[in-house]
N, C-alpha and C positions, 0 to 999 in steps of 0.2 A: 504493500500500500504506500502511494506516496504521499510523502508531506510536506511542507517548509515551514521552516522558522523564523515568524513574525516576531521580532522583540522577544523570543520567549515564550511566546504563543506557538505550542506548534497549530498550525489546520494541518488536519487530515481529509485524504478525497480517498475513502472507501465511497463515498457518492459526490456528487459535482455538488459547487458549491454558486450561490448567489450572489454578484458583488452589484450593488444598484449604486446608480449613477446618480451624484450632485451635481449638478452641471452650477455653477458658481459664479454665472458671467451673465453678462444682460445678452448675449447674442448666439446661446447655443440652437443649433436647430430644432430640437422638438422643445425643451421649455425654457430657452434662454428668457431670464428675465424674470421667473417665477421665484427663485430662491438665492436671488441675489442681494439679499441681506442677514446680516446673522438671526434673528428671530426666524424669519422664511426658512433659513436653512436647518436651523435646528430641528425645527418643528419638522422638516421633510425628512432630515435624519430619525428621530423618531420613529415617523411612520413606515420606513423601510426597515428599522430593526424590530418593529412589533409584525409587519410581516414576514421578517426571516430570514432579513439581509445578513449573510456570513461576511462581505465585506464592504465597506464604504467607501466608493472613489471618485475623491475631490479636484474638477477644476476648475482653476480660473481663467484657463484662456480656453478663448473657443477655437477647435477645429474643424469646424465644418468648413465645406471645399470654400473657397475663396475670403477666409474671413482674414482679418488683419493681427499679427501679432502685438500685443505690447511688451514695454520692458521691462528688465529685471525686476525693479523698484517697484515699477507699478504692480505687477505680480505679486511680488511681497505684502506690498502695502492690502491690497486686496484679500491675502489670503490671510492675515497675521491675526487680525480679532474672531474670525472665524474660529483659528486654530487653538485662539486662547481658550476661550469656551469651551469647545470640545474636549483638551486635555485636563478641562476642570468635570464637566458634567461624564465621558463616556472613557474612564481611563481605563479599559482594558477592552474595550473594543477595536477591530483590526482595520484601520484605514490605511487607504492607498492613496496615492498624492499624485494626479494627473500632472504631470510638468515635462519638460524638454529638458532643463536647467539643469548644470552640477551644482549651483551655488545653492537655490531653494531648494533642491533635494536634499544636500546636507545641514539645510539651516532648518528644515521641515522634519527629517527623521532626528537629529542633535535638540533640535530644543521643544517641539511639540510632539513626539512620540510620534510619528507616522511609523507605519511599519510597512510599505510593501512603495516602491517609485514603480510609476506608469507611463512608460516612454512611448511617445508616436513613433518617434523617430530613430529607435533603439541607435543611441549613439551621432547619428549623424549633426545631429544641430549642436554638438555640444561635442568637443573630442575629449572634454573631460570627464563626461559621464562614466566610462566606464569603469576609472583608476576610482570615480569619488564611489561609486555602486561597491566596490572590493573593497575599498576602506570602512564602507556604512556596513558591510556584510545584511543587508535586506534583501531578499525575494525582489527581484528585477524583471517588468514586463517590457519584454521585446516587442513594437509592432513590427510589422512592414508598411512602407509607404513608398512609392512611388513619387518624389518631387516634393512639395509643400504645402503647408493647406494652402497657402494665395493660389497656387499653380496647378496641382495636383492631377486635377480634372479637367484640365484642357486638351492632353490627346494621350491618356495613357494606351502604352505600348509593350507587347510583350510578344516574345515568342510561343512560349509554353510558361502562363502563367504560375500554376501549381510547379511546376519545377522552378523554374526561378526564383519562386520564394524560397523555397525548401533548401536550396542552392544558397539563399541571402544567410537564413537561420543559421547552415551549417560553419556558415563562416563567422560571426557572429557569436554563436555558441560554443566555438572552437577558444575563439579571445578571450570569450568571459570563464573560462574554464582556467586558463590559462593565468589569469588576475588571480584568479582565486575565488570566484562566485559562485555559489555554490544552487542556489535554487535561483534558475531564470523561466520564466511563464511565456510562451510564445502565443502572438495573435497575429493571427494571416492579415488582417489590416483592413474589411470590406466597407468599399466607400473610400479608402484612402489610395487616389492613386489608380485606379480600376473602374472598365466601363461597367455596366449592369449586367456581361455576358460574361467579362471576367470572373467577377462574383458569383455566378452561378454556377462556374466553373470549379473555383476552389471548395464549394460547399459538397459539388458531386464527386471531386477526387478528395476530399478531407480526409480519408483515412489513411493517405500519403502523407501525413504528417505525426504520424504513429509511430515512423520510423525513429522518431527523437524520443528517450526517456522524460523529456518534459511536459509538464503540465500545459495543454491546448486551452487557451481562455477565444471566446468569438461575442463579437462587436457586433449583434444585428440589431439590434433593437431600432423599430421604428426608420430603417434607412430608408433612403430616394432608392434602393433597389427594391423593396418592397413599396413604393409606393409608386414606381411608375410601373411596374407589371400591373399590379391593382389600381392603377389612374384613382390613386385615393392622399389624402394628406397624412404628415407626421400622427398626429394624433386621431386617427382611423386609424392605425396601421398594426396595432395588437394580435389582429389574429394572422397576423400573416407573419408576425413575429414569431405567435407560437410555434407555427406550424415548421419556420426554418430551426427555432432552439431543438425539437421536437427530434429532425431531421438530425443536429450535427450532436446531438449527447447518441444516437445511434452509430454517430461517426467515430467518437473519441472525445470530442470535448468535455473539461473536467469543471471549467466556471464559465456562465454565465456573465455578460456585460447587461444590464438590462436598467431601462427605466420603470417595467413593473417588477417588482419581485414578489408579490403576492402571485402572480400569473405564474414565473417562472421557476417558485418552490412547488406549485403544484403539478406543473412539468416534471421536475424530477421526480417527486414522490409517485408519481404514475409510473414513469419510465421506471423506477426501482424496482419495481414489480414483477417486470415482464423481461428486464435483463439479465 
């Protein structure tokens, strides 16, 4: 069975686990701007550990295709009252800290207990990421991305998309091995980087990514690849959600990325059953 060690915390995934998303920004695609205050945010944290969130992952900058990054500072400044709160009201609960940054990853896991960094970019935006990840000794999630969130989605290109990632991770997981890292989480990236053909692509070959002893975490919730097959909006988009988490916990995937988690613990607990 595998596990990582969060702070001290181990999780274990004898079954997948739930990590619901704070989006902490006024401009995320499905509910930027809902819980972009610490009251809002709190209160939404709450509600996803009373339905059964195993983990909470906080950001402050938006990556949906084309949006604009901010800097360091402002990042900080954004996430810091947040963080204070949190490590006063939920001190042993397991957060993860959406950021690109070596500097908030270590100023986020050193002095507010974050336990797990969630990189877009696995390394790329930051070539310090990887040395501060080894020093922080955290559980490190690798995406893939193809370009940037400004750029991203202007003409992603690929030969053999599923190999190519596979091909990214192994290099990648090779270095982090190498530093001394010991639990890294991979996520194929859907949405970042990838047309709507690509993405359907990696969900039908997912179990080509079995080949890695790592924990498989997937990014659907609510995507434009589910809402332009369904010609439906972000928030319609639930059951077409289910139906893809549904799909990749039969694949291999171990966490859940989700904006419902009430939906998606009773996803698992079904699938428990019958696997």
């Amino acid at each position: 069975m595998k596990t990582i060690n969060c702070r001290g915390t181990l999780l274990e995934f004898d079954t997948p686990k739930v990590m619901g998303i704070l989006n902490y920004t006024p401009d995320s695609f499905s509910d930027g701007g809902l819980y972009n205050s610490v009251p809002k945010a709190l209160n939404q944290i709450n509600n996803m550990l009373k339905d059964g969130a195993d983990i909470i992952d906080i950001g402050a900058i938006s990556s949906r295709p084309g949006s604009k990054s901010i800097n360091t500072s402002e990042e900080k400044a954004r996430l810091k009252p947040l963080l204070i709160e949190i490590l006063k009201q939920f001190p042993n609960q397991v957060f993860s800290l959406d950021t690109y940054r070596s500097e908030i990853a270590e100023w986020a896991v050193q002095e507010y207990n974050i336990s797990i960094i969630n990189d877009i970019s696995a390394g790329e935006l930051d070539n310090n990421m990887f040395s501060t990840i080894a020093k922080l000794q955290v559980p490190y999630i690798i995406m893939h991305m193809q370009g940037k969130p400004s750029d991203m989605q202007n003409n992603p290109t690929y030969n053999n998309v599923t190999q190519e990632i596979i091909q990214y991770f192994s290099k990648k997981i090779d270095i982090l091995k190498t530093l001394g890292v010991h639990d890294v989480i991979i996520d194929p990236g859907f949405g970042f980087g990838k047309t709507v053909e690509h993405n359907y692509q990696i969900i039908k070959e997912l179990e080509a990514f079995n080949i890695f002893e790592n924990l498989l975490l997937v990014g659907l919730s609510r995507k434009s690849m589910i809402q332009k097959v369904l010609n439906t909006k972000a928030t319609e988009s639930l059951n077409g959600t289910t139906i893809l988490n549904t799909i990749t916990l039969e694949k291999g995937a171990k966490i859940l990325r989700v904006h419902d988690v009430k939906e998606a613990k009773e996803i698992i607990k079904i699938h428990s059953l019958i696997s």
